[in-house]
DRENVO-623678 format. One record per residue (C-alpha): x, y, z; chain. Coordinates in Angstrom, 3 decimals. Example, Ala and Ser with C-alpha at 12.3 -4.5 7.8 and 13.67 -1.06 7.14 Angstrom:
DRENVO-623678
12.300	-4.500	7.800	A
13.670	-1.060	7.140	A
END
This chain:
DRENVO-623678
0.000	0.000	0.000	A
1.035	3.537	-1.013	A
2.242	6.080	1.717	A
3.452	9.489	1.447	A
7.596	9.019	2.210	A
10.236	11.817	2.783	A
13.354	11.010	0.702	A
16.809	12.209	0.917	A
18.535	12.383	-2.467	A
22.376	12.072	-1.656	A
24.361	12.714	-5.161	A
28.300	12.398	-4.785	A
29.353	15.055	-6.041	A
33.407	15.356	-6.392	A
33.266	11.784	-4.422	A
32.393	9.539	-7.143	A
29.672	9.044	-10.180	A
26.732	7.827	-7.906	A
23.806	8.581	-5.495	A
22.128	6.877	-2.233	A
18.291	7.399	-1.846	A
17.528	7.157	1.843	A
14.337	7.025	3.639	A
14.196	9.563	6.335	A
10.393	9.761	7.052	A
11.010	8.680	10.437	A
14.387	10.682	11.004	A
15.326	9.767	14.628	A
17.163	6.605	15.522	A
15.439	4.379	18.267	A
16.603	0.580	19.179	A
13.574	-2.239	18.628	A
12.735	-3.698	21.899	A
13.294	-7.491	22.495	A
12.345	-9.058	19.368	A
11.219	-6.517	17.439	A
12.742	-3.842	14.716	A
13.769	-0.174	15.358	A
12.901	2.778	13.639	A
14.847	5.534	11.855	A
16.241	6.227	8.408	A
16.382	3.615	5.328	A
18.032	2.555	2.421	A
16.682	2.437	-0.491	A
18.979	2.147	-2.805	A
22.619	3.186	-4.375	A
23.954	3.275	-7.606	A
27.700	3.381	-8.680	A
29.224	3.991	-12.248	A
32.154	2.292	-11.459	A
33.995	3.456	-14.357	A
37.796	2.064	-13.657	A
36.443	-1.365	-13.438	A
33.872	-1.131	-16.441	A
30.421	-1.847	-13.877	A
27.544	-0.380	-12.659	A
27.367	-1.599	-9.005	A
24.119	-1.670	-7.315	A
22.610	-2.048	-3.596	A
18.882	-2.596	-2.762	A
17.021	-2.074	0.208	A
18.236	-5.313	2.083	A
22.423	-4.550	1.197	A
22.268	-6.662	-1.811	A
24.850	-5.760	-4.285	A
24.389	-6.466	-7.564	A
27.329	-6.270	-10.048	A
26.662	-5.182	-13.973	A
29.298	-5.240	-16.100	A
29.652	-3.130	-19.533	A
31.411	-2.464	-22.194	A
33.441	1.006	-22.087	A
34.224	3.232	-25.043	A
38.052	3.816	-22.801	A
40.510	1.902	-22.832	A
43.857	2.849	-20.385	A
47.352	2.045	-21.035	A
47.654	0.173	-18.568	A
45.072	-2.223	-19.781	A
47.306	-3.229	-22.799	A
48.252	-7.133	-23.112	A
51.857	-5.547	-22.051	A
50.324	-3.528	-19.389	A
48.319	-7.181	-18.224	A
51.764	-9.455	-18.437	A
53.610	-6.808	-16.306	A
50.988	-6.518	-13.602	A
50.972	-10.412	-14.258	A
54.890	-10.750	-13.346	A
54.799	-8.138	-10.513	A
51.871	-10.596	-8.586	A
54.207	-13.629	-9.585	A
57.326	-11.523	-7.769	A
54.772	-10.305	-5.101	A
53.573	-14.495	-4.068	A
57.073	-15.245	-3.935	A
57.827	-12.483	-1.343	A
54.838	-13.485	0.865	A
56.286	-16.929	1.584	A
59.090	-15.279	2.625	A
60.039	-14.203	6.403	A
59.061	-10.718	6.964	A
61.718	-8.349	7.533	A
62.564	-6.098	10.649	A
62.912	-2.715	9.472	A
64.103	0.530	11.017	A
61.761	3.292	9.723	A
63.305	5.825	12.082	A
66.620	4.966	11.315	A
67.499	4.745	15.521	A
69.865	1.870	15.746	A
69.753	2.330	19.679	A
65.951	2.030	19.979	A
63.793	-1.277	18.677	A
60.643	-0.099	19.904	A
60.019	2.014	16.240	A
61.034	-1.149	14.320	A
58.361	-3.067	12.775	A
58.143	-6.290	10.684	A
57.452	-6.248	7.030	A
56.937	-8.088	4.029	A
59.694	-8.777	1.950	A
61.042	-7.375	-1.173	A
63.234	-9.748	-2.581	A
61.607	-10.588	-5.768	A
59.507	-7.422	-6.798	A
63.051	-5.487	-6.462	A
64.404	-8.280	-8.627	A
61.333	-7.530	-10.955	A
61.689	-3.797	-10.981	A
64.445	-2.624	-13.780	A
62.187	-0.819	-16.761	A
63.107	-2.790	-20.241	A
62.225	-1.773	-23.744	A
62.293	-3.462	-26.812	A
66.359	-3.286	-27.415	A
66.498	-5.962	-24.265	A
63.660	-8.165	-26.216	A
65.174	-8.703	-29.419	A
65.297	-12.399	-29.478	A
61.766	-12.998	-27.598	A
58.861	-9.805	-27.537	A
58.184	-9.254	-23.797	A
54.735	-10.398	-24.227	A
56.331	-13.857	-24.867	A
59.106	-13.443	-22.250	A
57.929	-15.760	-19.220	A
58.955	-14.565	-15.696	A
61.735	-17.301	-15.468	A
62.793	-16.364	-18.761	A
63.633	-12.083	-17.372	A
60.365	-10.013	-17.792	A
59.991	-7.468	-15.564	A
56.900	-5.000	-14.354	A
58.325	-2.352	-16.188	A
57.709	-1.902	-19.662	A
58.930	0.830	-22.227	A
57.914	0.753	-26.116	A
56.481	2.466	-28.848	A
53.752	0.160	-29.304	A
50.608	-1.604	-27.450	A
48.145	-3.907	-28.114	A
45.004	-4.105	-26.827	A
42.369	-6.788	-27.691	A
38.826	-7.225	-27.030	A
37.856	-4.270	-28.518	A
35.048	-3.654	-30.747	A
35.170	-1.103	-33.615	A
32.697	-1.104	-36.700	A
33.788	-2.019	-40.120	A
33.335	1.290	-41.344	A
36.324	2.262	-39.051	A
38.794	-0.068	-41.001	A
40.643	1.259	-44.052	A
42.617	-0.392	-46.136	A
45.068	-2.716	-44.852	A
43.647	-2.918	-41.331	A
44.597	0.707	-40.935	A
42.081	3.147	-38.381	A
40.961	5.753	-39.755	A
41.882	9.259	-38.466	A
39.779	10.857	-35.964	A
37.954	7.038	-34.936	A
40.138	6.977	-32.069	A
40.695	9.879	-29.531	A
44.207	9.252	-27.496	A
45.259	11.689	-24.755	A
48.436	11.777	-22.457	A
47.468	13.425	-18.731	A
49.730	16.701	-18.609	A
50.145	18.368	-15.453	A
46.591	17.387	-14.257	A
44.828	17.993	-17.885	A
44.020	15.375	-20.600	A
46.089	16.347	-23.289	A
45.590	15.004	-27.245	A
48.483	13.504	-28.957	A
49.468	13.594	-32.141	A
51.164	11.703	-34.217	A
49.528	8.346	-33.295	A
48.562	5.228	-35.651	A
46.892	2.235	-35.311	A
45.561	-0.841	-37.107	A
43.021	-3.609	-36.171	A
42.166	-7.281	-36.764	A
39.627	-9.356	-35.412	A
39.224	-7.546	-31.964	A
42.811	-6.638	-31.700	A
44.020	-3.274	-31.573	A
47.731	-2.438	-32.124	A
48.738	1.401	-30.943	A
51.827	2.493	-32.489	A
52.131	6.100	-30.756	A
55.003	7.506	-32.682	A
57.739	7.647	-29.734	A
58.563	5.387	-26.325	A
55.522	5.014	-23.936	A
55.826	3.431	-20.262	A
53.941	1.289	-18.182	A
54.945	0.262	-14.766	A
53.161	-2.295	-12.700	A
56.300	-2.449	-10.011	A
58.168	-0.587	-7.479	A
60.935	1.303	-9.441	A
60.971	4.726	-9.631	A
60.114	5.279	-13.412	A
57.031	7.535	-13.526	A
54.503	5.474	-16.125	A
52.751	7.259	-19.007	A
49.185	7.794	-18.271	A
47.185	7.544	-21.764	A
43.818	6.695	-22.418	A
42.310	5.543	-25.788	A
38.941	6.958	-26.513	A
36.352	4.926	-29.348	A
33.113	5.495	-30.556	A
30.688	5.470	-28.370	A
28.154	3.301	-30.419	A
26.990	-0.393	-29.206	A
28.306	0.725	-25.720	A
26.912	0.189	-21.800	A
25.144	-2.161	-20.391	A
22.604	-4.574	-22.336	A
19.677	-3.943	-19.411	A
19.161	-0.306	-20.187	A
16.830	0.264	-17.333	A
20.501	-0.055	-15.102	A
22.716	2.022	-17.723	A
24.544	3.920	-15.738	A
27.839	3.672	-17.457	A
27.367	7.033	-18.778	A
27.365	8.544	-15.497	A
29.585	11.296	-14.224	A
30.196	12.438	-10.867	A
27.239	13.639	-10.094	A
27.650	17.137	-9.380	A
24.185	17.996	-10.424	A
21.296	18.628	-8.025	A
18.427	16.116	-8.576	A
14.845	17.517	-9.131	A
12.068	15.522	-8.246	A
8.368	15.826	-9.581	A
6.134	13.046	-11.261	A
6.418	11.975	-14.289	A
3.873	10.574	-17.077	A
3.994	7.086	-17.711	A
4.363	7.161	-21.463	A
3.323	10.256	-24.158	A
-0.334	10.801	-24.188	A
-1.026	9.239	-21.306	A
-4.315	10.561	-19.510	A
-4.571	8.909	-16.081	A
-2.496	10.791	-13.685	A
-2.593	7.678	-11.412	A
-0.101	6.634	-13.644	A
2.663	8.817	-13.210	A
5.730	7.816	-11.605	A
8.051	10.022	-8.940	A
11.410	10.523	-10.471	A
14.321	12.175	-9.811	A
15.992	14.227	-12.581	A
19.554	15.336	-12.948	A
22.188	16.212	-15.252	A
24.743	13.243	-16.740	A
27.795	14.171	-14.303	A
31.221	15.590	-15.128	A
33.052	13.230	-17.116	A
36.358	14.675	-16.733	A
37.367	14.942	-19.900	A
36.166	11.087	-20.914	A
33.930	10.673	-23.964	A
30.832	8.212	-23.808	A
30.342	9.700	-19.453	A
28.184	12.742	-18.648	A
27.019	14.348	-21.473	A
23.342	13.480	-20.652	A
20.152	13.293	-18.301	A
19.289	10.985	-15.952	A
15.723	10.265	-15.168	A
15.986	7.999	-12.025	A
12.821	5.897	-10.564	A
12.113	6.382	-6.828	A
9.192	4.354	-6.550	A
10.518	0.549	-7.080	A
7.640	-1.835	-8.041	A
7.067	-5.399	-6.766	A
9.421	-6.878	-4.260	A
9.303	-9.998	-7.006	A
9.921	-8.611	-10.703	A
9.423	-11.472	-13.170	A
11.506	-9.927	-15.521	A
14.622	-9.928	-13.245	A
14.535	-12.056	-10.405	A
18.135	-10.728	-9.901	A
16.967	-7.954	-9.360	A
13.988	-8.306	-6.987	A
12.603	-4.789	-7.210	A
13.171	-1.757	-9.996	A
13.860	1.390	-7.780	A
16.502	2.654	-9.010	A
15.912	2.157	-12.452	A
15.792	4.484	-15.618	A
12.502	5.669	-16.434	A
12.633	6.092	-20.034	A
15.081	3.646	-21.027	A
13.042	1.723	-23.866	A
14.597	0.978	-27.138	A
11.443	3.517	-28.901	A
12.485	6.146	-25.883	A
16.126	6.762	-24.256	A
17.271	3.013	-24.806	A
19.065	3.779	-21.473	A
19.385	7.409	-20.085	A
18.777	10.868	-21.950	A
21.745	11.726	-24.269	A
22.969	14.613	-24.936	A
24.711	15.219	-28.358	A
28.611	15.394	-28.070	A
28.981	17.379	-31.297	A
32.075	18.116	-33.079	A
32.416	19.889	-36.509	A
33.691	16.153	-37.727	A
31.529	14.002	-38.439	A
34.031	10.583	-37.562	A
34.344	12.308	-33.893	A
30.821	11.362	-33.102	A
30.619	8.197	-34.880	A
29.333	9.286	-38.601	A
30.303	10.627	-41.153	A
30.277	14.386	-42.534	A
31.239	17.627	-41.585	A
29.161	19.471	-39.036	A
28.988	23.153	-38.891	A
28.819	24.764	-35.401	A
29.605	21.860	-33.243	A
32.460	22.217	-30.494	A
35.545	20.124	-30.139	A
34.953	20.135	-25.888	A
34.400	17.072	-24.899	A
30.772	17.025	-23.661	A
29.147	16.507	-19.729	A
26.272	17.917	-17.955	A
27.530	18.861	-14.298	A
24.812	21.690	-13.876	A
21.402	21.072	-12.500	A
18.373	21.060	-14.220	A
15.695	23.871	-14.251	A
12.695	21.486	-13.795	A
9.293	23.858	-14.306	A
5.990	21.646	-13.631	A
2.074	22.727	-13.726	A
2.730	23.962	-10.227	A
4.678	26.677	-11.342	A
2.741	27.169	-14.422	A
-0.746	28.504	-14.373	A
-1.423	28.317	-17.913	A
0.343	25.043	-18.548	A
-2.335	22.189	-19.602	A
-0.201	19.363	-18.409	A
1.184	17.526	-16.604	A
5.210	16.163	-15.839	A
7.521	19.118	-16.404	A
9.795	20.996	-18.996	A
13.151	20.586	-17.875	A
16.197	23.275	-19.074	A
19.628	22.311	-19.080	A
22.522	23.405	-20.403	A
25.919	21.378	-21.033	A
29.868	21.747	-20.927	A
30.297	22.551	-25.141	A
27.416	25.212	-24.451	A
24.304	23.736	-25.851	A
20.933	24.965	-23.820	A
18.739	21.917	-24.392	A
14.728	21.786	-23.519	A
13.639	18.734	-22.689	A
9.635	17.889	-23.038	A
8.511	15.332	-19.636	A
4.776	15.908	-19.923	A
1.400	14.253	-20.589	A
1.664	16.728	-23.648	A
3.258	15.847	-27.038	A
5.999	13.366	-27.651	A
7.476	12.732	-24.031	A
11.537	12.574	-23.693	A
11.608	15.068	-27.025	A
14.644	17.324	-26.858	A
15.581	20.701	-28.879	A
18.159	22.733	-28.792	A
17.026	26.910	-27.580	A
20.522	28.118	-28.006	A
24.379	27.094	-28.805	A
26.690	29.417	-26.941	A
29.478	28.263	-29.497	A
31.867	27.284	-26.973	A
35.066	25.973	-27.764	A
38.614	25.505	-26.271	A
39.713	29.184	-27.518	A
36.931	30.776	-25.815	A
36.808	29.124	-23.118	A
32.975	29.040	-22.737	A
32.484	26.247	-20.394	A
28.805	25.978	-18.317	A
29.661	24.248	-14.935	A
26.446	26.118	-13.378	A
22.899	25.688	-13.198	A
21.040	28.615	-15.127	A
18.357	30.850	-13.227	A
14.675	30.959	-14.722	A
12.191	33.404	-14.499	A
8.995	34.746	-16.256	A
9.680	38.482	-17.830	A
7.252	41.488	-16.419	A
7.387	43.689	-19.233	A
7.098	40.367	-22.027	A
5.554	37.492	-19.988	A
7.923	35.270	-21.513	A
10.423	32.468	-19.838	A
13.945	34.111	-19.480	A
16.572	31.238	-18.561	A
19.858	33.301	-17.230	A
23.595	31.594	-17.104	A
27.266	32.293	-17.469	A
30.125	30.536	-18.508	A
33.716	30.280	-17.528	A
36.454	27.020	-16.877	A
35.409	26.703	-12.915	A
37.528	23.952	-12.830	A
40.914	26.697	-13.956	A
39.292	29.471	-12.369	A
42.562	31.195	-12.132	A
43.445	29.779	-15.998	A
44.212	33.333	-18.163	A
45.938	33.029	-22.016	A
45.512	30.056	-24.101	A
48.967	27.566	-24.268	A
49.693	29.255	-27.391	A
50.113	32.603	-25.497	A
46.504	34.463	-27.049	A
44.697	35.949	-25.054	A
41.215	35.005	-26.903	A
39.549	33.838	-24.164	A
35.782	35.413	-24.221	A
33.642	34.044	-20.996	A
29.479	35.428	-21.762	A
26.531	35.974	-19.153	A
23.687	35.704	-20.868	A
19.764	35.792	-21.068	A
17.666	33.550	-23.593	A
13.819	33.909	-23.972	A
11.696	30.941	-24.240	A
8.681	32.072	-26.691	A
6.711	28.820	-26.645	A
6.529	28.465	-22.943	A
4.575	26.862	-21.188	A
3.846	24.425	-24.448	A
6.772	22.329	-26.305	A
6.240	23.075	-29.757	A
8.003	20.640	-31.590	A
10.255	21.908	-34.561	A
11.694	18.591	-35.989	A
9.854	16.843	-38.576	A
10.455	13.650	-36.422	A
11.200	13.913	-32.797	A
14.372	14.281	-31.847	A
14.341	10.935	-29.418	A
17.822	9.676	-27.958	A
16.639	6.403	-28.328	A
16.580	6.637	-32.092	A
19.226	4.697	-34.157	A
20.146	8.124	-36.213	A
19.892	10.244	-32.869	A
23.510	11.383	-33.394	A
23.331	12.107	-36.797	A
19.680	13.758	-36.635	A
21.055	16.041	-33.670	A
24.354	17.374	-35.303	A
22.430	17.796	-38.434	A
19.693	20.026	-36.614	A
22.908	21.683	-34.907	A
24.510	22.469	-38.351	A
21.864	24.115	-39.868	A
22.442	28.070	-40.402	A
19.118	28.746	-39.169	A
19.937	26.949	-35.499	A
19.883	29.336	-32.847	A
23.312	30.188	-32.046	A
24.558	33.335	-29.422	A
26.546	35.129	-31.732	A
23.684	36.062	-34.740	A
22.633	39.440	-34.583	A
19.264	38.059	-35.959	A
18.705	36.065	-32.645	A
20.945	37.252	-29.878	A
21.693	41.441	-29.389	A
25.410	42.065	-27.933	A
24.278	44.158	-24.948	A
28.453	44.488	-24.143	A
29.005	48.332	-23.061	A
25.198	49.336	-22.510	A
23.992	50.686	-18.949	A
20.497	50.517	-17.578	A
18.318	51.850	-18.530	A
18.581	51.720	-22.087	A
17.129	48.678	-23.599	A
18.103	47.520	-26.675	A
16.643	43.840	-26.753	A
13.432	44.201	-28.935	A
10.367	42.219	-29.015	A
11.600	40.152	-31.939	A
14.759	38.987	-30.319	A
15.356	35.464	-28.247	A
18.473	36.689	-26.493	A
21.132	38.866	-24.926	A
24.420	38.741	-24.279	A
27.083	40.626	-22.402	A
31.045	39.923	-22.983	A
32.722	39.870	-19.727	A
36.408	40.587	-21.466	A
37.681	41.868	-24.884	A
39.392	38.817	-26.644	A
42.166	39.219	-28.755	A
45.359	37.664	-29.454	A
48.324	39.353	-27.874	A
50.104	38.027	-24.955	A
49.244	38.493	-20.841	A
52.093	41.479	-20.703	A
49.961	43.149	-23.255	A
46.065	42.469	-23.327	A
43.239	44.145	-22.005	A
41.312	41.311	-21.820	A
40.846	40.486	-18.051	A
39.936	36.772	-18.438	A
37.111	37.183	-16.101	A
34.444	34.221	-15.785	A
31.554	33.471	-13.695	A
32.494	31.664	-10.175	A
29.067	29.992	-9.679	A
24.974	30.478	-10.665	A
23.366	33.248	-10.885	A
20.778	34.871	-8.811	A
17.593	36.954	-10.063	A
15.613	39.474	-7.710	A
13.207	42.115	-8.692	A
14.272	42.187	-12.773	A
17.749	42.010	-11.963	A
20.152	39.077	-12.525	A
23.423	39.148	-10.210	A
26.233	37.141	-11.392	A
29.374	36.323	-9.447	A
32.550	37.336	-11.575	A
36.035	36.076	-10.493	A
38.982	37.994	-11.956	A
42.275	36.400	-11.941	A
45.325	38.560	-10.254	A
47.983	39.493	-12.850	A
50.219	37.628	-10.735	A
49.655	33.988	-11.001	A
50.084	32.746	-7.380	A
48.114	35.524	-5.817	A
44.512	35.224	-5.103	A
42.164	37.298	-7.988	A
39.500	39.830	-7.229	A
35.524	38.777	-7.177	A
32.885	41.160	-8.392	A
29.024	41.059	-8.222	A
27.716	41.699	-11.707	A
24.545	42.956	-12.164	A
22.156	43.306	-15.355	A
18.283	44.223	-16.359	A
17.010	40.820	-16.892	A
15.046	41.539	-19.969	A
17.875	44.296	-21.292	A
20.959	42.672	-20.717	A
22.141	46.026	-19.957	A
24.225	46.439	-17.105	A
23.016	47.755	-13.354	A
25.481	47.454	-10.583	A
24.834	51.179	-9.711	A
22.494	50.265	-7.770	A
24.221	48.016	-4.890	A
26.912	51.086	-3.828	A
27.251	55.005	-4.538	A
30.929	53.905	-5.620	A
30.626	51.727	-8.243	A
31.056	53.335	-11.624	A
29.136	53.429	-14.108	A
29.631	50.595	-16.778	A
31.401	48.756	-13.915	A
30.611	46.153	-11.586	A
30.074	46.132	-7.719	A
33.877	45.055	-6.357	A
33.244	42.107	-3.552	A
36.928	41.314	-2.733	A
39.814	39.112	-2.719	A
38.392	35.297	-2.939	A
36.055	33.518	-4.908	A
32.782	34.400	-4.921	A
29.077	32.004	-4.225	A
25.981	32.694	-5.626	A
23.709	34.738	-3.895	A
20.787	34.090	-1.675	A
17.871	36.189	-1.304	A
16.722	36.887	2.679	A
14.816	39.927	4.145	A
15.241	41.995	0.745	A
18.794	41.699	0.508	A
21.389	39.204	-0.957	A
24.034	37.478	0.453	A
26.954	35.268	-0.665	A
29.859	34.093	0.574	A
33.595	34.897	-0.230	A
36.051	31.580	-0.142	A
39.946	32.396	-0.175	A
40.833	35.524	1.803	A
42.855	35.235	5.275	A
41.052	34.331	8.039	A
40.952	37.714	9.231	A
38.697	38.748	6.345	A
34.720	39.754	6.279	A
33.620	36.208	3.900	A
30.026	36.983	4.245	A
28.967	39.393	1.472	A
25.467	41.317	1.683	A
24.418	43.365	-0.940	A
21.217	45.049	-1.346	A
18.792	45.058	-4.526	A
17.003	47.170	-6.500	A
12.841	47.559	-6.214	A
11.607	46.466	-9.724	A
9.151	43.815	-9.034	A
9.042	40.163	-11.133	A
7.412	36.846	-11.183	A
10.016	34.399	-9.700	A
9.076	30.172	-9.917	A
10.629	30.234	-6.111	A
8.283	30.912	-4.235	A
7.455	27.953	-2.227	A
8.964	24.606	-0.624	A
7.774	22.479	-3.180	A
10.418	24.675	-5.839	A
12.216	22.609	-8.352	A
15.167	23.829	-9.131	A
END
């Protein structure tokens, strides 16, 4: 029997790509008297991308943990058959030690005093085992054939690596065996940041892959000193995951995103509202960098079903599964395109105008609107708003009305790795006084580099955007595809980057959709009636050096915050001198205008200049008691970290205006 339940949605975050749903409808812990249960908070379930071992790991209600494997689109060089045979000889050397007598050791090096010394496992053979050899000391037998009697070691050094079990499609394959360029994506980790290499070649047979990467590579599996290469090999993402798509969660990130829950319709057109479902929604994760993880949504059930499922005993109940995840639906979760302008990057072929060479994740949180929050709306479920790492702002259709799971894209910020357009934050939504139209409000900027200024080729071309976009067809979803655009579809990928391409796609930088509101200062409004968006430039890109730019590099440090028609934006600014701490401004602008308005907060700021916060990096802003307040992370301990700034009186419609908000 159905009960109402409180649930506690537990994303996390930085900590892995997972969740925990716990019970806490009963929140206080009491002990069961003789015989009986106690009360307090449950668990429901958890689910784990466990990406380094290639399964989705999940536990139900009773601590069962069930174990999926999948098939991964990554491949690390460590996972090479030479990678394998070395970590294979270092547990030979490792047995070996174990049956030896453990060792007294000195850590403190105090001949005169045994009470620091402490027995340890010996050595012996994994020292024995430790010497890095390349190819020069294989001539007369290839180290994958060397045996450990016969002098292979758990250090490894060559040009090339083979790989097998790998599955690439025939239309990958030249001539000859020979990949074709652009099918796979290697990278080399750099001082913390996945770097591409060049220069790389490969061929394939059967499900062997042979990686020839132009100059000496290392792996080591031992104990000498030699610091190993860290590459990964990146494939297409097609024919990937898991086979049960209800449990796909290989293509989640760490979940940095903030679930949304509401209730969802069971399938499109569906008229009995005792049919919809409570889900949680959230954004794909951050997938660091790794294709195939992140760039999508999540649609998570948090009702179960029977404690018995006949379709998977295994399984014993579905909470936790994707809602959605039919082959004529998501076949697994939402995706989100990964677009690139070539065609081969995203697994067909073509050239693709206006797609960005970042590779794609969702780490922001949805905007999640339902009926609740709109009057008009004559439906139910919710429109969710999201927008992505490459800068695509994608509206998502979860109602009774139209084609449920639909996707479109309202705008294409046109980020790439030049200007450094990166959306790590949720947007801000709102409904316009003077139009009575849906605004959604965001900012970009590399959170992850906040203090990151010129490119590596010394340009200064970084050009970081707030931004408002208006949402005409709110609250309806007026499809604009001839077929719905359904991630489930077998030319999703193709369909998507062709919609992207077109020159009539909504993109930030035409003058016939977005106005450049960059210099103007409330009040003048120059946004018309016939215009989606606005946009304000938060530097001047150009391609001189640090010494001599005037661009400031300055980026948004988190969401943004809208009160009475205004937007405020925190701004970080990095310092001039690299390992000093940069200054954080509160940006304010008309949120129908774009046009600047930090006049307001303080007599001293300037016009056509924001409000100056501080040393440190700046929160977003909360709204209490009329005013707004934030908080400062960086400066000495003797600094004022709790920022309050006052707003302006123009009234507005907010969606936040009760506990039941959704995003």
């Amino acid at each position: 029997m159905k009960s109402w339940r409180t649930l506690l949605f537990i994303p996390y975050g930085r900590g892995g790509a997972g969740f925990s749903v716990l019970d806490v409808t009963i929140p206080k812990v009491t002990a069961g008297a003789d015989g009986e249960v106690g009360t307090g908070p449950l668990h429901m379930f958890s689910m784990y991308n466990d990406s380094y071992n290639k399964e989705v790991i999940r536990i139900d209600h009773k601590g069962k943990i069930i174990r999926l494997p999948y098939q991964r689109a990554t491949i690390a060089l460590e996972e090479s058959n030479e990678g394998l045979h070395a970590a294979d000889i270092y547990s030979q050397a490792e047995a070996l030690d174990l049956a030896l007598p453990q060792v007294l050791t000195d850590f403190l090096n105090t001949p005169d005093d045994t009470t620091d010394d402490e027995l340890v496992d010996a050595f012996t053979n994994r020292d024995l085992k430790a010497a890095c050899k390349d190819d020069d000391e294989y001539l007369s037998t290839p180290f994958l054939n060397t045996s450990y009697s016969d002098g292979a070691t758990t250090c490894y050094t060559s040009s090339e690596f083979t790989f097998d079990n790998i599955n690439l499609p025939d239309s990958a394959i030249g001539a000859g065996g020979a990949v074709k360029d652009g099918i796979l994506t290697v990278s080399e980790l750099i001082s913390d940041d996945w770097t591409p290499m060049t220069g790389v070649t490969a061929t394939y047979s059967g499900t062997s892959l042979k990686v020839n990467f132009g100059e000496n590579k290392t792996i080591n599996q031992g104990v000498d000193p030699t610091a190993p290469n860290k590459i990964k090999i990146e494939t297409t993402c097609e024919g990937q995951g898991l086979s049960n798509k209800e449990y796909d969660y290989s293509g989640l990130g760490e979940t940095w995103s903030t679930p949304r829950i509401f209730r969802i319709p069971s399938g499109s057109g569906d008229s009995n509202i005792l049919n919809d479902r409570y889900v949680a929604v959230m954004g794909g994760g951050m997938g660091s960098g790794t294709k195939c993880v992140g760039s999508g949504v999540f649609i998570v059930d948090l009702e179960g079903g029977a404690e018995i499922d006949t379709n998977d005993g295994e399984m014993e109940h579905r909470a936790g599964r994707l809602v959605g995840a039919s082959e004529d639906e998501n076949f697994g979760f939402l995706r989100i395109l990964d677009s690139d302008k070539q065609g081969y990057k995203m697994g067909i072929t073509g050239e693709f105008n206006y797609g960005s060479p970042i590779t794609n994740s969702v780490p922001a949180s949805p905007v999640v609107i339902t009926a609740h929050n709109a009057p008009t709306a004559d439906w139910r479920g919710a429109l969710v708003y999201i927008n992505d790492l490459e800068g695509k702002i994608t509206k998502i259709n979860l109602t009774s009305k139209g084609t449920l799971y639909e996707q479109q894209t309202l705008m294409n910020l046109e980020a790439d790795n030049k200007n450094k357009r990166y959306s790590f934050f949720e947007m801000e939504a709102a409904i316009g006084a003077d139009s009575g139209n849906l605004w959604l409000f965001g900012g970009t900027g590399n959170f992850n580099r906040i203090s990151e200024t010129e490119g590596e080729d010394g340009k200064s071309e970084m050009d970081n955007i707030v931004y408002g976009i208006r949402d005409r067809d709110f609250p309806n979803f007026i499809s604009t595809a001839t077929t719905p655009l359904l991630s489930g579809s077998d030319t999703f990928v193709l369909d998507a980057a062709t919609a992207l391409a077109q020159d009539n796609s909504p993109r930030i930088s035409k003058s016939s959709d977005c106005v450049n509101t960059t210099g103007t200062d409330y009040p003048t409004c120059n946004v018309t009636k016939n215009k989606d968006a606005w946009r304000y430039h938060l530097g001047t890109p150009d391609i001189n050096p640090k010494s001599t730019t005037g661009n400031k590099f300055r980026k948004t440090s988190a969401a943004p915050t809208i009160h009475r028609g205004k937007v405020y934006f925190p701004v970080y600014e990095p310092n001039t001198e690299e390992c000093s701490l940069g200054t954080s401004f509160a940006c304010t602008y008309d949120d129908e205008c774009g046009s600047l308005d930090s006049m307001h907060i303080d007599p001293s700021v300037a016009k056509g200049s924001c409000y100056e916060v501080g040393a440190g990096i700046l929160s977003r802003f909360v709204v209490f008691g009329g005013s707004l307040f934030a908080n400062l992370a960086g400066p000495s301990e003797s600094s004022e970290t709790l920022v309050e700034i006052l707003a302006s009186e123009k009234q507005f419609r907010s969606f936040r205006n009760s506990w039941r908000e959704n995003f």
